[in-house]
C-alpha positions as a printed NumPy array, in Angstrom:
array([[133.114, 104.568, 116.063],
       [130.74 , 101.804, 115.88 ],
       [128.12 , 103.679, 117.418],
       [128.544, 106.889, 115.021],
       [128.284, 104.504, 112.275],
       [125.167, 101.942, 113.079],
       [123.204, 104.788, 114.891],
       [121.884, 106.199, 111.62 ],
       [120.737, 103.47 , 110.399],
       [118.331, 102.635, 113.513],
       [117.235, 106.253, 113.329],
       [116.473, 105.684, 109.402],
       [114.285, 102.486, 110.394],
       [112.447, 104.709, 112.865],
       [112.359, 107.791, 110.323],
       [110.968, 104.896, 107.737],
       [108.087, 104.498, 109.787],
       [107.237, 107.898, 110.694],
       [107.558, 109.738, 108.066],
       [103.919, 109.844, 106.536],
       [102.596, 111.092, 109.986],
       [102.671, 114.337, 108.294],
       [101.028, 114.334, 105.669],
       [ 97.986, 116.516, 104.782],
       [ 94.3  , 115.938, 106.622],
       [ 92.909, 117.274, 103.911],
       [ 89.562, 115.032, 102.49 ],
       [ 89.285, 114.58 ,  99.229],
       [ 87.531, 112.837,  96.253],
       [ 88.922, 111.765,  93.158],
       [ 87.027, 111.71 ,  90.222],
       [ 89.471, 110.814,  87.438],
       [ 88.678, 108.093,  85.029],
       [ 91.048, 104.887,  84.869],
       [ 91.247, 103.41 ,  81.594],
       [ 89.608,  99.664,  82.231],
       [ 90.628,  96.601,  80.735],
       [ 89.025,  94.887,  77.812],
       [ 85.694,  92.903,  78.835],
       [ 87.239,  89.917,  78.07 ],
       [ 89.307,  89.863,  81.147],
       [ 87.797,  88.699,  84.474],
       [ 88.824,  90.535,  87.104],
       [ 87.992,  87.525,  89.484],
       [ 89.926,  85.245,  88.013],
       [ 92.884,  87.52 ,  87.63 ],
       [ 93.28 ,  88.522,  91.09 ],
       [ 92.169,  84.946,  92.07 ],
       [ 95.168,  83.421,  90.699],
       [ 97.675,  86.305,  92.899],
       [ 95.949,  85.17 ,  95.68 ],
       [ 95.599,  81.674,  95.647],
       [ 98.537,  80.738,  97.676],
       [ 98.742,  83.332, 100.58 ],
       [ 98.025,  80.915, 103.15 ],
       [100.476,  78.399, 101.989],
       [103.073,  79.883, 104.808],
       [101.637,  81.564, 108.199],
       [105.621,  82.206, 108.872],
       [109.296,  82.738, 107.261],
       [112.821,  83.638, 108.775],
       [115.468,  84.839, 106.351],
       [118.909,  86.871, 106.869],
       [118.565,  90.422, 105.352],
       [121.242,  92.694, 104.175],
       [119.451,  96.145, 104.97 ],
       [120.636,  99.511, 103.274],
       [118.913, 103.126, 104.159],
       [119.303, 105.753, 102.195],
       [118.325, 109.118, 103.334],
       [119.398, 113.045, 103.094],
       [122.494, 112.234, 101.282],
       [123.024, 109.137, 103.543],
       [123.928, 105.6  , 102.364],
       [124.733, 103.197, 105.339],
       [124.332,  99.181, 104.974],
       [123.968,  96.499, 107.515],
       [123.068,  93.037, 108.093],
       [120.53 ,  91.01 , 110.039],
       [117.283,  89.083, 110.171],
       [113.543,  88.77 , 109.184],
       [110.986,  87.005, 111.085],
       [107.651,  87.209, 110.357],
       [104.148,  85.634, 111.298],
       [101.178,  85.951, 109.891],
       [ 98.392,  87.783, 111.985],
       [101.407,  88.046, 114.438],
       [104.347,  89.85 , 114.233],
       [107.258,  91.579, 111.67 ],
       [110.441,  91.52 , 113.025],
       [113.4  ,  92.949, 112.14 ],
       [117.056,  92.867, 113.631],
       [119.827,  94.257, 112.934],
       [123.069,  92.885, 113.722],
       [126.384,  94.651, 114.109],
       [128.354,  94.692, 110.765],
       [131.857,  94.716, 112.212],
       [131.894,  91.639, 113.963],
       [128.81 ,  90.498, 113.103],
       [127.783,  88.955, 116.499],
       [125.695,  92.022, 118.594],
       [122.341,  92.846, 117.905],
       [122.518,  97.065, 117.479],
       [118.561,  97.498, 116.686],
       [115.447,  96.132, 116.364],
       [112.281,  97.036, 114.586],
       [108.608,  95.256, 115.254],
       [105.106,  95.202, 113.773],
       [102.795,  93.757, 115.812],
       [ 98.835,  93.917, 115.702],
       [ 98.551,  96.486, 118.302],
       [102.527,  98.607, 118.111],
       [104.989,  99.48 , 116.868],
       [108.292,  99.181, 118.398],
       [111.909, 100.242, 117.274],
       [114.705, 100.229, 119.719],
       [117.861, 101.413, 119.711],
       [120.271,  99.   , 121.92 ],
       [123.586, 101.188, 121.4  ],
       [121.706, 103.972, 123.005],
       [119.59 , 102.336, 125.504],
       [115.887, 103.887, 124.1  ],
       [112.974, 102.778, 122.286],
       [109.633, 103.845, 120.407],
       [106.527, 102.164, 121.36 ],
       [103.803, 103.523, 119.408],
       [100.   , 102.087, 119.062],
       [ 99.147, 102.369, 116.118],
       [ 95.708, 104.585, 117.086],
       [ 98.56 , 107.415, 118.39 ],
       [ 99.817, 107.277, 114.449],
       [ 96.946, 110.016, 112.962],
       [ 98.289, 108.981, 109.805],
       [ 97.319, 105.462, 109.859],
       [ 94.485, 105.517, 111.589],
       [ 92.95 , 108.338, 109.167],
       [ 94.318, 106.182, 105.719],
       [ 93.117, 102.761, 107.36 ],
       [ 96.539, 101.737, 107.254],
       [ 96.512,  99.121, 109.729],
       [ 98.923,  95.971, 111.027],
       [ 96.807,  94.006, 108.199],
       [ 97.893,  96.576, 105.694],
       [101.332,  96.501, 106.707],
       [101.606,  92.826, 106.98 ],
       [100.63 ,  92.664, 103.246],
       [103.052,  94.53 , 102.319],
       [105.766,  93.004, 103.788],
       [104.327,  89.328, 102.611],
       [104.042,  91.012,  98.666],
       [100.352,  90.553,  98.695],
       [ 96.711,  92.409,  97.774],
       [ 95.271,  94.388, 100.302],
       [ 92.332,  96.852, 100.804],
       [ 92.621,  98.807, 103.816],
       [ 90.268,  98.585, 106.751],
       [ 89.625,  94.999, 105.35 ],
       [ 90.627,  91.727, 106.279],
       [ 89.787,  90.167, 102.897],
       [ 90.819,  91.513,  99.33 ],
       [ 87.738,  91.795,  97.512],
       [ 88.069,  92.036,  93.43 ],
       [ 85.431,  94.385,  92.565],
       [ 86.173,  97.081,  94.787],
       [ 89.339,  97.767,  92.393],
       [ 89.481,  99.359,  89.16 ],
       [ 91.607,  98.004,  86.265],
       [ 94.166,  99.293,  83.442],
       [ 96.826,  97.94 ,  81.552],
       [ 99.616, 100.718,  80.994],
       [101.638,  98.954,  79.775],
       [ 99.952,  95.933,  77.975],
       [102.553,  93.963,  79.595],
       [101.046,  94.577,  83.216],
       [ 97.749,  95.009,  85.562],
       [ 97.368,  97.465,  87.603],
       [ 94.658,  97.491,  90.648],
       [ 93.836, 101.412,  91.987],
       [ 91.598, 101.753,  94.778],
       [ 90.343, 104.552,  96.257],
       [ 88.901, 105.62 ,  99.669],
       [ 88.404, 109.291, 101.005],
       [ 91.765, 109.775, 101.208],
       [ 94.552, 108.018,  99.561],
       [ 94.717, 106.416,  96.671],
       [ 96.524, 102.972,  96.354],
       [ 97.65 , 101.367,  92.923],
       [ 99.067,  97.345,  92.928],
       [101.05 ,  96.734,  89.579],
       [101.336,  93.164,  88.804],
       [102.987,  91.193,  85.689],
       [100.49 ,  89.81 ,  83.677],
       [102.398,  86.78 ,  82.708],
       [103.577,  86.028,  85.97 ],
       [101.225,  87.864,  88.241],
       [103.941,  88.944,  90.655],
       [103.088,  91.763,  92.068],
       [105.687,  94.02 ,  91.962],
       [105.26 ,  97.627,  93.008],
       [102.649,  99.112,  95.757],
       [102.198, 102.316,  95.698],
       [100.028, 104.965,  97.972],
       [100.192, 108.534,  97.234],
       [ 97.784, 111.477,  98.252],
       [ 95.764, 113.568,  95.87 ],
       [ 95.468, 116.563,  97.89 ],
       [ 99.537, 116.578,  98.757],
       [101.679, 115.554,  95.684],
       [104.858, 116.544,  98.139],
       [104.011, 112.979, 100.251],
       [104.143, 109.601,  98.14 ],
       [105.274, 106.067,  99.627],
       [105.549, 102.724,  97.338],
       [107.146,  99.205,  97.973],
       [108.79 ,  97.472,  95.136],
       [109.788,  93.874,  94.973],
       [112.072,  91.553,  92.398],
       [114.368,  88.6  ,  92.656],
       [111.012,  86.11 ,  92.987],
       [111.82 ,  83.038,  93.794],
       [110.242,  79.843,  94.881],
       [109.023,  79.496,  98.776],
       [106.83 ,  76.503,  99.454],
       [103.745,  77.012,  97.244],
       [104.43 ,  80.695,  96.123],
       [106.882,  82.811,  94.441],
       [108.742,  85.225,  97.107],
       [110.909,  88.09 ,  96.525],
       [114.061,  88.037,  97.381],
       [114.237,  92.048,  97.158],
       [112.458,  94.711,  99.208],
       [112.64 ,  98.332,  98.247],
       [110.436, 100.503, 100.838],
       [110.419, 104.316,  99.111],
       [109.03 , 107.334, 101.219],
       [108.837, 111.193, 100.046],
       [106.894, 113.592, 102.54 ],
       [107.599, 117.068, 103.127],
       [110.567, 117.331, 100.601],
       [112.231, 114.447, 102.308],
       [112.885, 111.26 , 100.811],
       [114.134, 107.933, 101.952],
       [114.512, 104.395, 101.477],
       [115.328, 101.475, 103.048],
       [115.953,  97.807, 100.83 ],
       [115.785,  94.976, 102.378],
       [117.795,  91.657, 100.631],
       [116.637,  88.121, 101.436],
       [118.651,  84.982, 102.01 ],
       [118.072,  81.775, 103.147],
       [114.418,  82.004, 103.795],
       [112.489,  79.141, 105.576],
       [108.966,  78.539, 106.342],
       [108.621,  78.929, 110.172],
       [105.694,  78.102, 112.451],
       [106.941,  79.829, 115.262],
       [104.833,  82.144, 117.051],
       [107.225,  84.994, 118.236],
       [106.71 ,  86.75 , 121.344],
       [107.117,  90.638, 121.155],
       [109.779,  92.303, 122.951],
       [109.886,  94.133, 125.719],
       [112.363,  97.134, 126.24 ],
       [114.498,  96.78 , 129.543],
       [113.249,  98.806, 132.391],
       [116.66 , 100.511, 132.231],
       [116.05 , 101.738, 128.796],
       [114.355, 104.943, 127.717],
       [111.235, 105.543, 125.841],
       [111.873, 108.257, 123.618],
       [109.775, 110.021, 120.56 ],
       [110.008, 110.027, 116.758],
       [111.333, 113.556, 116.719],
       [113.728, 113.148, 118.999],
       [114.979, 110.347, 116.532],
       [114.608, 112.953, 113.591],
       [116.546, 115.558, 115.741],
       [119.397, 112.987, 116.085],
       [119.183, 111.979, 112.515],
       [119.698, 114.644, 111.376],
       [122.501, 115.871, 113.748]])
C-alpha cells in the first residue's frame, strides 16, 4: 500500500524534470516590441537592489511539505531541502505514514541530475549535456540554482547583467524583466514595492503547447534577505501539465558542503520513460 501510494510521487519529481526535453528545436527570433518603462527609472538601480543580498547565505536546510499534481493526480508528502550554493539541491522525501524512511530523493548538482527511487531500488543519473533541452535553452545548474534560491538569472551566464533585459510595467504595480536568446524567451516579474520576485517564467515562441514558470509567496525574513516560504514549479509540454509545490519550514542558514549521493550498486539505473511508462500505469 505504501508503495502504490508514494511511488507516484517520485515518478512526478522525475516527470518534473523531464518534461521540457520535448519541446520543439525549432530556432526562432522574436521581434515583438515590449512596452519600456518611463526614463525616469534606472534599470541598474532597480535590479541592483533584488540583487544585493544573494550572497548573504551560500546554504539553507528547511523541512518541505511537497505536493505533485499531475494527469488528474494529487498526492502530498513530506521531507527536506538542502541546498548549497555552486553545490548542490537536494531534495528528500520522507515516508508520510510513519514519517521515519526516506522513499525518494531528488539532486541538482553542477554536473547531474539524479532522482532515485528507494521503494523500487532504481535511479536516473542524467548529465545535464544528455538533456538536449537544456543544453540547447542554456539552461544550466546556474540557471536552476537561481531558481530554486528566487533570484535573477540570464542563462549561459554566471552574472545577471541589467542591460541585457528589457523592461515593462503591466501592471503599474510590478516590473517585469524579458530576455530573449535564440530560443526561449524568459520573463522575471517582481513587486515594485518590495522587489520580491515572484514569478519566473520561460515559454517558447515557436511551441505555445510547452510553457514552464516558478512562482513564489509567503516571503519571509532569512539572514539578510527575504525568502519564500512557498514554491510552485508549473510545467505544460505536449498537452501535459504538472506541478509540484514545495512548502518551507524551519529554514536555517547552513555552511555545509553536501556530498552527492551515490546509488547502491544493487540498485538499477533506469530512464525517464520508463518513469513516464510507470506514471502513467
Amino acid at each position: 500500500m505504501r508503495t502504490k501510494y508514494l511511488y507516484p510521487i517520485i515518478a512526478l519529481l522525475s516527470a518534473v524534470t523531464f518534461l521540457s526535453c520535448s519541446t520543439s528545436k525549432k530556432v526562432v527570433k522574436d521581434n515583438t516590441a515590449v512596452p519600456t518603462v518611463s526614463t525616469e527609472f534606472s534599470a541598474e538601480d532597480y535590479v541592483g537592489t533584488i540583487t544585493k543580498d544573494y550572497q548573504s547565505v551560500k546554504g539553507l536546510t528547511a523541512r518541505v511539505k511537497v505536493e505533485v499534481a499531475f494527469d488528474g493526480k494529487d498526492l502530498s508528502t513530506s521531507g527536506t531541502l538542502k541546498m548549497t550554493k555552486d553545490n548542490i539541491i537536494q531534495l528528500t522525501l520522507i515516508d508520510p505514514i510513519l514519517g521515519l524512511m526516506e522513499v525518494g530523493r531528488m539532486e541538482f548538482t553542477p554536473t547531474n541530475v539524479v532522482v532515485i527511487d528507494r521503494l523500487n531500488k532504481q535511479y536516473i543519473d542524467v548529465p545535464y549535456s544528455e538533456v538536449s533541452f537544456l543544453k540547447r535553452a542554456n539552461v544550466d545548474f546556474n540557471s536552476l540554482q537561481s531558481l530554486f534560491w528566487n533570484e535573477l538569472f540570464i542563462p549561459g551566464r554566471k552574472k545577471v547583467d541589467a542591460g541585457l533585459y528589457t523592461y515593462s510595467h503591466q501592471p503599474a504595480s510590478e516590473v517585469r524583466m524579458d530576455y530573449q536568446d535564440r530560443m526561449l524567451h524568459y520573463q522575471f516579474v517582481s513587486e515594485k514595492s518590495s522587489r520580491h520576485l515572484t514569478k519566473t517564467s520561460i515559454n517558447s515562441p515557436s511551441d505555445s503547447k510547452y510553457a514552464f514558470s516558478f512562482s513564489y509567496g509567503d516571503f519571509a525574513p532569512f539572514q539578510n534577505r527575504q525568502f519564500p516560504k512557498e514554491m510552485t514549479m508549473s510545467f505544460t509540454s505536449s498537452g501535459k501539465a504538472a506541478s509540484l509545490t514545495l512548502s518551507l519550514s524551519s529554514l536555517k542558514a547552513s555552511s555545509e558542503k553536501i556530498a552527492p549521493t551515490t546509488p547502491s550498486s544493487k540498485y538499477t539505473k533506469v530512464t525517464a520513460d520508463k518513469v513516464f511508462k510507470m506514471l502513467m500505469k
